[in-house]
C-alpha positions as CSV (number, residue, x, y, z in Angstrom):
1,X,-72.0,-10.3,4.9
2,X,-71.5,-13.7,3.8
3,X,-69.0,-12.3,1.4
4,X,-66.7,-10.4,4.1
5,X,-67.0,-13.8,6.2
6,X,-65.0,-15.2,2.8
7,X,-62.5,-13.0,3.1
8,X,-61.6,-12.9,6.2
9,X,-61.2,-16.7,6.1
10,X,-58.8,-16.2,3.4
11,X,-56.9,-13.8,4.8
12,X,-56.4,-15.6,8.1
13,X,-55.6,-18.6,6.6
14,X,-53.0,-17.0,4.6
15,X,-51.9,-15.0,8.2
16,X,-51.3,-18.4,9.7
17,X,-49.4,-19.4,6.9
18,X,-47.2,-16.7,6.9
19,X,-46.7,-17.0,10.4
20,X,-45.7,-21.0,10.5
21,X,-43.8,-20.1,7.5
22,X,-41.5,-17.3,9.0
23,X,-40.9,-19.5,12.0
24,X,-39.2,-21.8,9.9
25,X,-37.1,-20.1,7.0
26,X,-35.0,-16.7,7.9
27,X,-35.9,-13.6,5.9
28,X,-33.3,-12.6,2.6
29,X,-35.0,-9.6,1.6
30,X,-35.5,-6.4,3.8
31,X,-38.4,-4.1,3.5
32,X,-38.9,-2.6,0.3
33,X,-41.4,-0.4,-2.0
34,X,-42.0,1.7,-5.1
35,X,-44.5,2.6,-7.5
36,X,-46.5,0.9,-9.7
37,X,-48.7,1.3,-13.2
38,X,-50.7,-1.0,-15.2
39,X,-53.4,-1.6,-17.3
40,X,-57.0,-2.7,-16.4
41,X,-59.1,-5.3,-18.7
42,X,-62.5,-5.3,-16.9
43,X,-66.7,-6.3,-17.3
44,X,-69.2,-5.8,-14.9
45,X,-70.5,-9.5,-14.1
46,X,-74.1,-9.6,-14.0
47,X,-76.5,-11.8,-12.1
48,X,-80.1,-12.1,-12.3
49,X,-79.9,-10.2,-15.6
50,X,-80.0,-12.8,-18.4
51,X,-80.7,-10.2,-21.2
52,X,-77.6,-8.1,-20.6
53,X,-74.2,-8.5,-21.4
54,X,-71.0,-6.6,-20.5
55,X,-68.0,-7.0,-22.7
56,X,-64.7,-6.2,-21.2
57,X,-63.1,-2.7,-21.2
58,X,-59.6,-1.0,-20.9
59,X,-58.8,1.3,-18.0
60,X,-55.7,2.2,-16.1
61,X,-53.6,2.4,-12.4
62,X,-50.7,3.9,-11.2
63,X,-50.0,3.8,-7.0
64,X,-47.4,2.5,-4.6
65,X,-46.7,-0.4,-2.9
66,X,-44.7,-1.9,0.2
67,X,-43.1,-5.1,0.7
68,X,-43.0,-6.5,4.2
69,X,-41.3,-9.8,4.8
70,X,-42.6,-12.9,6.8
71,X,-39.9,-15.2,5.9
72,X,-37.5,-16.8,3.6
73,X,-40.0,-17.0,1.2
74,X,-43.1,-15.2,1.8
75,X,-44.1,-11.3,2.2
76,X,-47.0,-9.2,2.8
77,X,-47.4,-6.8,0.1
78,X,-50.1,-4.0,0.5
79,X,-51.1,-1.8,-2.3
80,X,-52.4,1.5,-2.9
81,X,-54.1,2.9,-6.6
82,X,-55.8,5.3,-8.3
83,X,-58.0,2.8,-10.5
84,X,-59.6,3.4,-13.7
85,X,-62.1,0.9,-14.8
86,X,-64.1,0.9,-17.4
87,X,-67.8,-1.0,-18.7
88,X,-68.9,-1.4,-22.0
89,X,-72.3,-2.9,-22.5
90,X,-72.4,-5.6,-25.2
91,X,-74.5,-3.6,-28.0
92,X,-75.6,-7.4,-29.3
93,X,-77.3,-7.6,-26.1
94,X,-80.7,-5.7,-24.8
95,X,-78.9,-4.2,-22.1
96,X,-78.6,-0.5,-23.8
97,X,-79.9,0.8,-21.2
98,X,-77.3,-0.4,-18.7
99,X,-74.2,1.8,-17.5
100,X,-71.5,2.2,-19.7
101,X,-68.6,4.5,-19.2
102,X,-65.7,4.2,-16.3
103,X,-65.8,3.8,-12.4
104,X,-62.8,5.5,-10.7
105,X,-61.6,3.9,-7.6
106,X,-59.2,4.0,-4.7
107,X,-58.0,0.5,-4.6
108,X,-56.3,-1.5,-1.9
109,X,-55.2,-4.8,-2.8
110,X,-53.5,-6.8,0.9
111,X,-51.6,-9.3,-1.4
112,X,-49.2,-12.2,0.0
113,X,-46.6,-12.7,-1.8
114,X,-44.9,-16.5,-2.2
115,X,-41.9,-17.0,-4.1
116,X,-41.5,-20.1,-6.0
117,X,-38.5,-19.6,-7.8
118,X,-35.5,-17.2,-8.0
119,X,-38.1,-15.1,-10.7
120,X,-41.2,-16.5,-10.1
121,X,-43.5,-16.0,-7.5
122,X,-47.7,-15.8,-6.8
123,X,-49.6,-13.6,-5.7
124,X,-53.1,-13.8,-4.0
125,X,-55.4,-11.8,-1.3
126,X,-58.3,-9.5,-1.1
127,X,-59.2,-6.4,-2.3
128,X,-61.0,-3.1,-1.3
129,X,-62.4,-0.7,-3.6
130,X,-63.6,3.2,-2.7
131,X,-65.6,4.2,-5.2
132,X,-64.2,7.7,-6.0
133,X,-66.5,8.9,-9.5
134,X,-68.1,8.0,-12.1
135,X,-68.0,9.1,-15.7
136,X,-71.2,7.6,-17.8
137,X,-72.4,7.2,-20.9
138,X,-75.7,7.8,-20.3
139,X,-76.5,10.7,-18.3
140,X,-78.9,8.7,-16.1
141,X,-76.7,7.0,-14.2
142,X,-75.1,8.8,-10.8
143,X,-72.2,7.8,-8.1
144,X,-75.0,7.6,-5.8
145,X,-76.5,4.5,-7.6
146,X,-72.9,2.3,-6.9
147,X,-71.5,1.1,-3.4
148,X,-69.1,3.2,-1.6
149,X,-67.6,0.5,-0.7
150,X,-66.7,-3.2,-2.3
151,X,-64.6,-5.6,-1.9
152,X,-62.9,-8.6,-4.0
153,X,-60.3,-11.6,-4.0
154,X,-57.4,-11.6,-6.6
155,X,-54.2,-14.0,-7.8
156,X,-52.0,-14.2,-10.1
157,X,-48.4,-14.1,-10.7
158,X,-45.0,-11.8,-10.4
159,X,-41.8,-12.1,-12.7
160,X,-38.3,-10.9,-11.1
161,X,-40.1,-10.1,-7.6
162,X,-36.8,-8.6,-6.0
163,X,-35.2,-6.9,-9.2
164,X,-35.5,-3.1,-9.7
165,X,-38.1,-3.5,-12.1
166,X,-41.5,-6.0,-11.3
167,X,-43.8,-7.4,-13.8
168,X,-47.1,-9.0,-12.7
169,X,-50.5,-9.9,-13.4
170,X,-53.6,-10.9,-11.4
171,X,-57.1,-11.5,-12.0
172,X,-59.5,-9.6,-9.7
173,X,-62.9,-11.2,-8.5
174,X,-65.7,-9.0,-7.4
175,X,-67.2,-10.3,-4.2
176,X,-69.8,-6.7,-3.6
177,X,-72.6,-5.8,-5.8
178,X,-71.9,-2.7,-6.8
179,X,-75.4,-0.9,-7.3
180,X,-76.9,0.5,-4.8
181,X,-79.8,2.1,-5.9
182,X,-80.6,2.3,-9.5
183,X,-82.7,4.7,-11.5
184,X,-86.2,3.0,-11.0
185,X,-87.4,4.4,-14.0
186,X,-85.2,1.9,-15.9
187,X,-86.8,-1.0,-14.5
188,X,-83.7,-3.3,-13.8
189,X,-83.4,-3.2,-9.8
190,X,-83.0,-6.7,-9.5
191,X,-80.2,-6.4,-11.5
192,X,-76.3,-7.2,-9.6
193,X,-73.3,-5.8,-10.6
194,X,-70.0,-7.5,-9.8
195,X,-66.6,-6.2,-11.0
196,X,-64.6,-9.3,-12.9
197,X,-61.2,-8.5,-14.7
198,X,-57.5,-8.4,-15.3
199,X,-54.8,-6.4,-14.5
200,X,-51.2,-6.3,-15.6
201,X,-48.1,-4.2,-15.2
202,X,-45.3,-3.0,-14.1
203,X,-43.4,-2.0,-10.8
204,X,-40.1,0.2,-9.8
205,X,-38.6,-0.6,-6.7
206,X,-37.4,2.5,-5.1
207,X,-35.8,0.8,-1.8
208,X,-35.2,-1.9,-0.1
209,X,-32.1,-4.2,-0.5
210,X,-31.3,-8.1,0.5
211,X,-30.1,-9.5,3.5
212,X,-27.9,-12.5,3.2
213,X,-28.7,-15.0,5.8
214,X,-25.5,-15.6,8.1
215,X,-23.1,-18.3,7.4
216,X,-22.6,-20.5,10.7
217,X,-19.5,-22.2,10.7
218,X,-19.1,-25.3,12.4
219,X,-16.4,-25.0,15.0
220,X,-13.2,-26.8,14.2
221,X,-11.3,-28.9,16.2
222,X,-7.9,-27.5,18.3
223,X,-4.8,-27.3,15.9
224,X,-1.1,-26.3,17.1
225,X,0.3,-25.8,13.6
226,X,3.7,-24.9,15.0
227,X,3.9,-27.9,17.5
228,X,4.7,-25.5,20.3
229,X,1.5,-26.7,22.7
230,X,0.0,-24.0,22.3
231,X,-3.1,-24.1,20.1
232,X,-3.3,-21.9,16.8
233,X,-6.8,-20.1,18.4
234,X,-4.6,-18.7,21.1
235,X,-1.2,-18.4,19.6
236,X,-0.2,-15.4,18.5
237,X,2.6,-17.1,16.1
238,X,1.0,-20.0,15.2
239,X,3.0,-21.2,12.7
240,X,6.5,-20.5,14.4
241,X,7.2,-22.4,17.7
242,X,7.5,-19.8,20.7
243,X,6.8,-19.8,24.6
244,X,3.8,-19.7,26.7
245,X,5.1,-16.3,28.2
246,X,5.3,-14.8,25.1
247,X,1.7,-16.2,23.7
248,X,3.4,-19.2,21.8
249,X,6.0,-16.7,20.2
250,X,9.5,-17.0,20.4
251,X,11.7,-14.9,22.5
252,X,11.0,-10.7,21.1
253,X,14.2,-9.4,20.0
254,X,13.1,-5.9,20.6
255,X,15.9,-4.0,18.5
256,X,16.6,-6.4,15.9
257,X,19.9,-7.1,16.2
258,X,19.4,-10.8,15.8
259,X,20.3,-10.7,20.0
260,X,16.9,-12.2,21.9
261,X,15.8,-9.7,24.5
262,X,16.8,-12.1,27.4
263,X,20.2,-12.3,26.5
264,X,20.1,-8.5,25.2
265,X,21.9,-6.0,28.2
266,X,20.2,-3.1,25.6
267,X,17.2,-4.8,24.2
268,X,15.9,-1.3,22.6
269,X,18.9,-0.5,21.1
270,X,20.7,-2.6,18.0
271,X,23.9,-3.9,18.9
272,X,26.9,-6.8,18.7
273,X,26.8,-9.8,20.5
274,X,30.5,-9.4,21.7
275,X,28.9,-6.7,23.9
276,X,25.9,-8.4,25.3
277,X,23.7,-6.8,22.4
278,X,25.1,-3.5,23.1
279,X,26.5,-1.1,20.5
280,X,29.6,-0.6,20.4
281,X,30.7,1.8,23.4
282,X,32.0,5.1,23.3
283,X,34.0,4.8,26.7
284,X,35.3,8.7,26.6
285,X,31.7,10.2,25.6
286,X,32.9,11.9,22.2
287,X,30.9,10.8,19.5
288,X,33.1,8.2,18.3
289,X,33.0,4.6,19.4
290,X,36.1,2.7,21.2
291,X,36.6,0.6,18.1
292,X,37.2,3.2,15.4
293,X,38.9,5.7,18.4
294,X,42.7,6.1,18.4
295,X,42.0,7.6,22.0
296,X,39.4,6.1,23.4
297,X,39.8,7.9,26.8
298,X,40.4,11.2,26.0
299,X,37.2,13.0,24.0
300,X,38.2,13.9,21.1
301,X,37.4,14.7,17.2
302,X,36.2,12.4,14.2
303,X,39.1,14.2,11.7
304,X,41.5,13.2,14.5
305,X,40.6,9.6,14.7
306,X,38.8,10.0,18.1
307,X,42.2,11.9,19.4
308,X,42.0,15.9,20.6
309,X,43.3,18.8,18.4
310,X,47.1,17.2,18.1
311,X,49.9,20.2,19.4
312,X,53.0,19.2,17.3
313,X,55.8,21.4,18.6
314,X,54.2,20.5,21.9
315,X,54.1,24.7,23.2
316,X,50.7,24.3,24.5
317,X,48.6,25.6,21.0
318,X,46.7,23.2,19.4
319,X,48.2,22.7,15.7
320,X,44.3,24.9,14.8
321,X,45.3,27.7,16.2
322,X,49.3,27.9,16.0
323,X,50.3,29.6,13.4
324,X,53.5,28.1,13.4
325,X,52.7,24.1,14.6
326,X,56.3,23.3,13.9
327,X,58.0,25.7,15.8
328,X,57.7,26.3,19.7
329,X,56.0,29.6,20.7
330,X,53.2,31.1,23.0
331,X,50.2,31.5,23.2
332,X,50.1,35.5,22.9
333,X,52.1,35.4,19.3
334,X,49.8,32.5,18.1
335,X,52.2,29.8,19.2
336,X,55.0,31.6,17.1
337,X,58.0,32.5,18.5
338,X,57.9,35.3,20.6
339,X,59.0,38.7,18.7
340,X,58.4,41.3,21.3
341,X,62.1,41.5,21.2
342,X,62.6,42.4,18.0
343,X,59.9,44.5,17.2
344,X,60.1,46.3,20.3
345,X,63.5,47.0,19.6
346,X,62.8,48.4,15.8
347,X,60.3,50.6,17.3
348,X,62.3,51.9,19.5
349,X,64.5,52.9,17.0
350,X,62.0,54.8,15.2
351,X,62.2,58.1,16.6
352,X,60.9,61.6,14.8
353,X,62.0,65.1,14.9
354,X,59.7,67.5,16.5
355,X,56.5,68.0,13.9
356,X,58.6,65.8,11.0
357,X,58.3,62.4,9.8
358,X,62.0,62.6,9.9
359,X,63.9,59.8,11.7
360,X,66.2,61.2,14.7
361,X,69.0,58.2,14.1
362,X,68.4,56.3,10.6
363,X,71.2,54.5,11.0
364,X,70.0,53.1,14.1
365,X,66.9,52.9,13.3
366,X,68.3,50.5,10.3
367,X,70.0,48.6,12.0
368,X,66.9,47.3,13.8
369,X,64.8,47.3,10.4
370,X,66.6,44.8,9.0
371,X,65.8,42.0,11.9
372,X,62.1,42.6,11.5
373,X,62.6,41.6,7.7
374,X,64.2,39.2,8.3
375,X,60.9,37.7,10.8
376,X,58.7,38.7,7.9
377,X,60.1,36.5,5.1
378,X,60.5,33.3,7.3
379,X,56.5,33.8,8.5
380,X,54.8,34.6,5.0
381,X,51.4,34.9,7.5
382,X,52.9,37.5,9.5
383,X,51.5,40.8,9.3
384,X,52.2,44.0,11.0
385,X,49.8,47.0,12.3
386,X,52.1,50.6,12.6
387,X,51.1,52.7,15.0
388,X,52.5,56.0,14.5
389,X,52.0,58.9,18.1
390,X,53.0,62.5,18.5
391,X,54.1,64.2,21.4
392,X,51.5,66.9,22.8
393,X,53.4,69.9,21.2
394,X,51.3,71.4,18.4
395,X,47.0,70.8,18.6
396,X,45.3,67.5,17.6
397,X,44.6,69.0,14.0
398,X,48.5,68.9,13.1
399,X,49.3,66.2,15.5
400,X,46.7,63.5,14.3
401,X,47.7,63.6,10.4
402,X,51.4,63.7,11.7
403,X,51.2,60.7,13.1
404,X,49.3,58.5,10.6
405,X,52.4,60.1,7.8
406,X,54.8,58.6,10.6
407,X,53.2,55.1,10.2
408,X,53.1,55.4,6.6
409,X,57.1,56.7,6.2
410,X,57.9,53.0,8.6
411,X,55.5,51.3,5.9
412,X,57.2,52.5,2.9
413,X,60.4,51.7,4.4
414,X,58.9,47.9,4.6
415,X,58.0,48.2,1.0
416,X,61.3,49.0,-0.2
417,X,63.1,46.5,2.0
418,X,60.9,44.1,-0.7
419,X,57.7,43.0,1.6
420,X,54.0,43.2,0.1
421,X,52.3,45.9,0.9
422,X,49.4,44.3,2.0
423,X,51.1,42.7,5.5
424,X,50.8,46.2,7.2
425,X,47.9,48.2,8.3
426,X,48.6,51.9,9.2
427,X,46.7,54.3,12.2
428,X,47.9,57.3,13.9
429,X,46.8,57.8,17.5
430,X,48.3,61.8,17.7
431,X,49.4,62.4,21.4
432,X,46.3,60.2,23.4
433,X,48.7,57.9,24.1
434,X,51.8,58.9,25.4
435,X,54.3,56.6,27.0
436,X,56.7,59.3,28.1
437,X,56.3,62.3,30.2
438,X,55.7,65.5,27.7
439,X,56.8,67.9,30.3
440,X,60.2,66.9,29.7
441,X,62.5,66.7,26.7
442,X,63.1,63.3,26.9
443,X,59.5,62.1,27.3
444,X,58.1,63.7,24.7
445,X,60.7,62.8,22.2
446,X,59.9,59.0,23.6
447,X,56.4,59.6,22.6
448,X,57.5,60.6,18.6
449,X,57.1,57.2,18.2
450,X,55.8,54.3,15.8
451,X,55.0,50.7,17.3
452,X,55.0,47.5,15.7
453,X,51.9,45.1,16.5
454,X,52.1,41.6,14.8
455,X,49.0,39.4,14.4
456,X,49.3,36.4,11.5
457,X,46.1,35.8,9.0
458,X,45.8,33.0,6.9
């Protein structure tokens, strides 16, 4: 009892400590824990036995531990192990009769933890033992005859406390007599037992990492770097002057165009300052502004300077579509002269003999031949489609071939007036489309006909 009054002392004095200490000095390190191993070097010490002697023996411990911090510089570290010890009876001694062999133990050192340097700290607290087996020697010695329960102080000493790997050692005081009730047949009741020794290892910290302390910064006084009057802590620019309204920035120019947006008329769009920070404008909506347009109030195209499609014979086709820009014409000969005339009157003159493509009046027909030849050298792009009909005499199986052979005799009459080949197209329609009246003579030698149809093709 008066042993567990001991203890309890120490370990509220070392509470109190730990509590005035963490009220003064902010924790680095945050919780942290691992396992552990080490070796034991311990002797029973004996009391009221002056004719025995225990010399000290190895043993072993592995457990785990966890580190609990109370302040910059102090923790509370309890332990938990599976603790070998083991008692060798000085054989110089009269005490052969005593226990020798190896207590096993569940041990709980409640250790506080001060460090004194940045690898250094100590280590003290109490201990309690569970006594777990026993393992003897001398087969008349049983668990029942040691304490269930026993307790101790320890201190010692810890290298590199918050590194990975721990290395410490502590020296462990028994406080409890460990037997409990002796073989009487040995004749040593009176005899104590108290467990004295060393241990020393090694621990692996699993988790647990530091926490740096934070950094208070003294406030520092109001600076306006930029001179504007407006301080730096609530400038936006600080170190270029500006305006109140614009958080001690200068006027925004929105668009970049080196044009501040309260001068700009189009302050999201880049432009000149001769037109109020507009771009340059495109007054007739064509793509191209008023400075590079040559017509700046007529739409127009970018290959024409900003001008429309120019018309230079001035008929009323654009110069894109007239085949012949340089000479007046209409619209329904592709701005070339008209030559309805002409060919209507060649065709006219082409004229066949019933079921022949044999003209009724060559030398007629001649006479208008020449004209179109004439048309065809002085418009190389003119090209002609021949047509050749039939009247309704005959059925559409002698009429239809009749009439294509009609077309072709006109085009090989081209040919050998000395124009390519290529500027006339040939089809025969037969008799579906008569322009005379086939119940009469006259109508349907009208419709033994070939027409001339001129398109130009670049």
């Amino acid at each position: 009892m008066k042993n567990l009054k001991l203890m309890s002392l120490t370990v509220a004095i070392l509470m109190f400590a730990a509590t005035a200490f963490s009220q003064t000095a902010k924790p680095k390190y945050g919780i942290s824990g691992g396992l552990l191993g080490a070796l034991n070097y311990t002797k029973f010490r004996m009391v009221n036995a002056p004719s025995v002697d225990y010399k000290s023996d190895f043993g072993y411990a592995a457990g785990v531990w966890l580190n609990f911090p109370l302040g910059g510089a102090l923790s509370f570290e309890p332990q938990a192990q599976f603790s070998f010890l083991g008692y060798s009876v000085n054989t110089n001694t009269s005490g052969k009769s005593q226990f020798d062999g190896t207590l096993q133990y569940q041990s709980y050192p409640l250790l506080f933890k001060i460090q004194t340097g940045k690898n250094f700290a100590l280590l003290v607290g109490p201990q309690i033992d569970f006594t777990n087996k026993i393992s003897s020697q001398t087969t008349s010695f049983y668990k029942r005859m040691f304490v269930d329960q026993s307790t101790a102080v320890t201190a010692g000493f810890e290298l590199f406390p918050h590194s990975t790997l721990q290395i410490y050692a502590r020296y462990i005081y028994g406080f409890s007599d460990m037997k409990y009730g002796l073989n009487p047949n040995v004749g040593n009741n009176g005899f104590k037992y108290y467990n004295n020794g060393i241990q020393a290892g090694v621990k692996l910290k699993l988790f647990g990492k530091k926490i740096m302390p934070p950094v208070i910064v003294p406030p520092a006084p109001p600076v306006d770097t930029d001179g504007d009057g407006i301080i730096d802590s609530l400038d936006k620019c600080p170190t270029v002057p500006g305006l109140a309204k614009y958080q001690g920035c200068p006027i925004p120019d929105t668009d970049k165009d080196g044009i501040n947006d309260e001068n700009d008329k189009c302050p999201t769009v880049p432009g000149l300052a001769k037109y109020q920070g507009c771009p340059i404008p495109d007054t007739d909506k064509d793509g191209i502004n008023d400075e590079e347009d040559k017509c700046p109030t007529v739409p127009g195209l970018a290959k024409y300077n900003g001008c429309p499609i120019p018309d230079t014979d001035g008929d009323g086709v654009n110069d894109e579509q007239d085949k012949c820009p340089n000479e007046v014409g209409v619209a329904s000969n592709y701005g070339c002269p008209d030559m309805s005339g002409v060919l209507g009157e060649a065709a006219k003159s082409f004229y066949f003999t019933t079921g022949t493509t044999k003209l009724v009046n060559a030398k007629i027909a001649k006479s208008k031949f020449d004209p179109v030849l004439a048309l065809l050298a002085k418009y190389p792009k003119l090209h002609l489609d021949i047509e050749g009909h039939t009247d309704n005499t005959g059925t559409d199986k002698i009429n239809d071939p009749l009439s294509v052979k009609r077309a072709e005799a006109v085009k090989a009459a081209f040919i050998k007036g000395g124009v390519a080949g290529d500027r006339f197209n040939t089809a025969g329609y037969g008799s579906k489309n008569p322009t005379g009246d086939n119940k009469t003579k006259a109508g349907r030698a009208e419709n033994r006909r070939v027409t001339l149809v001129p398109k130009f093709v670049d």
